[in-house]
C-alpha positions as CSV (number, residue, x, y, z in Angstrom):
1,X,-28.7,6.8,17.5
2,X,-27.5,4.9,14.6
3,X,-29.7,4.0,11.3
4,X,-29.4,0.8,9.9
5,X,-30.1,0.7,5.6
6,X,-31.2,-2.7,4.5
7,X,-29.2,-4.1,1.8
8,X,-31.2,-6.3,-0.5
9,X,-28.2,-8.2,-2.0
10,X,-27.3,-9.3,1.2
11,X,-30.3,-9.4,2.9
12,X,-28.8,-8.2,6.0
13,X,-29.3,-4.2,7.7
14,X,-26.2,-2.6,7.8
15,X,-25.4,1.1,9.5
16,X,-25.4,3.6,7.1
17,X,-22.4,5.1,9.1
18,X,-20.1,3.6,11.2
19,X,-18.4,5.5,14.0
20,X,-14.8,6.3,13.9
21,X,-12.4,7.9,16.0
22,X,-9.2,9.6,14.3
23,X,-5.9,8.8,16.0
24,X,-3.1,10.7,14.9
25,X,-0.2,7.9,14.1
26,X,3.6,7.7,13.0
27,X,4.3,4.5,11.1
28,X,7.3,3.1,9.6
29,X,8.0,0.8,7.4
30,X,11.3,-0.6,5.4
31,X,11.6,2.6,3.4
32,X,9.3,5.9,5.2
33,X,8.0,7.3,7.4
34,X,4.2,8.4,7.2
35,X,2.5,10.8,10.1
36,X,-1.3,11.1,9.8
37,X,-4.4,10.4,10.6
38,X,-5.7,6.8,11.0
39,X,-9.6,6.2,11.8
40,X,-10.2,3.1,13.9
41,X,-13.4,2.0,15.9
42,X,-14.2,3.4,18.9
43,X,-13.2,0.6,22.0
44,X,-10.7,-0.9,20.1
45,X,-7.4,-1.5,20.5
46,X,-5.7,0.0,17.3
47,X,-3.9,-3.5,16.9
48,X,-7.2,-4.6,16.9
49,X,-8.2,-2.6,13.8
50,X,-4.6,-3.8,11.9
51,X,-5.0,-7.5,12.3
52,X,-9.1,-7.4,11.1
53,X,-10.0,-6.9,7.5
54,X,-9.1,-5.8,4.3
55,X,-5.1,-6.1,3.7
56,X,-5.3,-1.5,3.8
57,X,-5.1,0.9,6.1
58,X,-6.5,3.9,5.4
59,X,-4.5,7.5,6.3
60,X,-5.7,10.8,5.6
61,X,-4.0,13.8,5.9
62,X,-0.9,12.5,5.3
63,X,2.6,13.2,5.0
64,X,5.2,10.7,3.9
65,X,9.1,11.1,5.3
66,X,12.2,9.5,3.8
67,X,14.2,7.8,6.7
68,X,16.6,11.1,7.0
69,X,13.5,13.3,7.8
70,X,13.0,15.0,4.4
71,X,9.6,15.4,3.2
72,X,8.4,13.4,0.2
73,X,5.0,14.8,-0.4
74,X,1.7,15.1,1.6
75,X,-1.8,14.0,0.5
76,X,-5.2,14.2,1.7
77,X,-5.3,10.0,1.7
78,X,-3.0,7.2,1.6
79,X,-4.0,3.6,1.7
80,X,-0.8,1.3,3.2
81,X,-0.4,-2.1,3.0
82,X,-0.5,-3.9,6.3
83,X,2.1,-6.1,5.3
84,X,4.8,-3.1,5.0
85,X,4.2,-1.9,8.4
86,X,7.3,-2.1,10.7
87,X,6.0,-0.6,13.1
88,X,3.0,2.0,14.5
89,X,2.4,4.7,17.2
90,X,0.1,6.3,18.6
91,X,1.2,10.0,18.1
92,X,0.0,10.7,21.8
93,X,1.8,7.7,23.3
94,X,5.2,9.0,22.4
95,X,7.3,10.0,25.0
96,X,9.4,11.7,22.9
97,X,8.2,13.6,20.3
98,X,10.3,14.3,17.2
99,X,11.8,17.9,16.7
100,X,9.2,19.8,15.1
101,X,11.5,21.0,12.6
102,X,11.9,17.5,11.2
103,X,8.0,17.1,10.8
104,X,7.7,20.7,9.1
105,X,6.8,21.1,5.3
């Protein structure tokens, strides 16, 4: 059961958590590649979760590729900018997953 906290600026109860689901994701955009984790709400679409809200998405456990497969770094969280995504997936929709060799390090 969820708890809701009132917030007296707003005047309004708001859930003191909200419930997220982690999909693991490889996105592209002009310049990387980033594979992580990206925490959407539960019955949604994750397009849905893109096109509502603030202008960042936030990835943890991320680590960001160059576009030949070489590893740039990795951090704990990376906020990207809706506007640079090319495109997104859905680590478990891929039909074919990229050599594990190329996502090592």
């Amino acid at each position: 059961m969820q708890t809701f906290v009132n917030n007296p600026q707003l005047g309004t109860p708001f859930p003191d958590k909200i419930d997220k689901i982690v999909k693991k994701v490889v996105i592209h955009t002009l310049s990387d590649v980033i594979l992580g984790d990206f925490h959407c709400r539960p019955r949604l679409r994750l397009i849905d979760d893109l096109i509502s809200g603030d202008p960042y998405i936030a990835i943890t456990n991320a680590t960001v590729y160059d576009k030949s497969g070489k590893a740039r770094f990795k951090t704990k969280f990376l906020s990207v900018n809706r506007d640079h995504i090319v495109l997104i997936i859905p680590w478990e929709d891929l039909e074919t997953k990229p050599d594990d060799q190329q996502f090592a390090s």
